[in-house]
N, C-alpha and C positions, 0 to 999 in steps of 0.2 A: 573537255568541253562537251560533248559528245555524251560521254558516261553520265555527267551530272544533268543532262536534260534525258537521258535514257529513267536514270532515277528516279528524276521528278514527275516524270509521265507514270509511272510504275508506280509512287506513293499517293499520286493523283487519283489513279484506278481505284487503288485498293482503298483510299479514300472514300470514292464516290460506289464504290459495293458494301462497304458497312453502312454508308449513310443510306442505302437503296433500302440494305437491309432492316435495320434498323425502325425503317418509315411501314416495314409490312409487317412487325412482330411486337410482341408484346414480351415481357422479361419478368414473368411473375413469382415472387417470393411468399410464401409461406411458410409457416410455423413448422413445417417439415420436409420442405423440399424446394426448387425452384424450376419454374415452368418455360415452356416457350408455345406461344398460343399467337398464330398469325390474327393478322387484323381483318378487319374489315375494309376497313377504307387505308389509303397509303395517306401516316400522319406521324406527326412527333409527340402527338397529345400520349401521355401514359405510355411510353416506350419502356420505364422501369418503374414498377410499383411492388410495394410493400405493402402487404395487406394482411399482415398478422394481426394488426391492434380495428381494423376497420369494424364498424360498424353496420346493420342495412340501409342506413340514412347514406354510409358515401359510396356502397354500391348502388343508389339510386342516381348518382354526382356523375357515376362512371360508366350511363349506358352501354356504352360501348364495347367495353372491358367487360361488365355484368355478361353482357350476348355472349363475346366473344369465348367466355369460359364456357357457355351452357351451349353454344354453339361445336365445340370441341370436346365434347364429354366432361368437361370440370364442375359441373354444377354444384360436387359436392361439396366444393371449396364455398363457392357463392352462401348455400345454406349453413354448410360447418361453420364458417368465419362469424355471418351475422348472426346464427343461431348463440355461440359460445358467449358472444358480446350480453344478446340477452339474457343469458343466464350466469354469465358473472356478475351483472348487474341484479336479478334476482336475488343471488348467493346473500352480495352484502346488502341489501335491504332485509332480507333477511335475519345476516348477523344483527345491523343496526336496529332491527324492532326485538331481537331476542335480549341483546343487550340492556336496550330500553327495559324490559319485563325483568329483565334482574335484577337491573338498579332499584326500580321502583317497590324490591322485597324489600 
């Protein structure tokens, strides 16, 4: 009886230290590595984010997150990510106006 409340206080803990944790950090994935970037404020907002495909529109969605990288030397992510978005977007407008000029030979 004893053991199984010894345990349950001890899976309680360890519990309530990832969820402490958890509430101060941010878990950020990129196209080449993943991060861990404390927060600002203690939240569950963006605890795990994926931000390979993001654009600068949802680093604007994600103040907080946007700080917290340029806040911890990551900025380059912030720029590399929206920068790459623009210019695949470039790329194929691009191809779709070259295309366009070939067809119409």
């Amino acid at each position: 009886m004893i053991r199984k409340l010894v345990s349950t206080v001890i899976l309680l803990a360890l519990g309530a230290a990832a969820m402490y944790w958890a509430l101060g950090h941010y878990i950020v994935v990129t196209a080449d590595k993943r991060l861990i970037v404390p927060k600002a404020t203690m939240t569950l907002t963006d605890t795990y984010v994926d931000i390979k495909d993001w654009t600068p529109d949802d680093f604007k969605k994600h103040e907080a997150l946007t700080q917290a990288l340029i806040d911890n030397d990551h900025e380059d992510l912030v720029l590399k990510t929206a920068g790459q978005s623009i210019l695949d977007a470039v790329k194929e407008k691009a191809g779709e106006l070259l295309k366009k000029k070939s067809d119409e030979k």
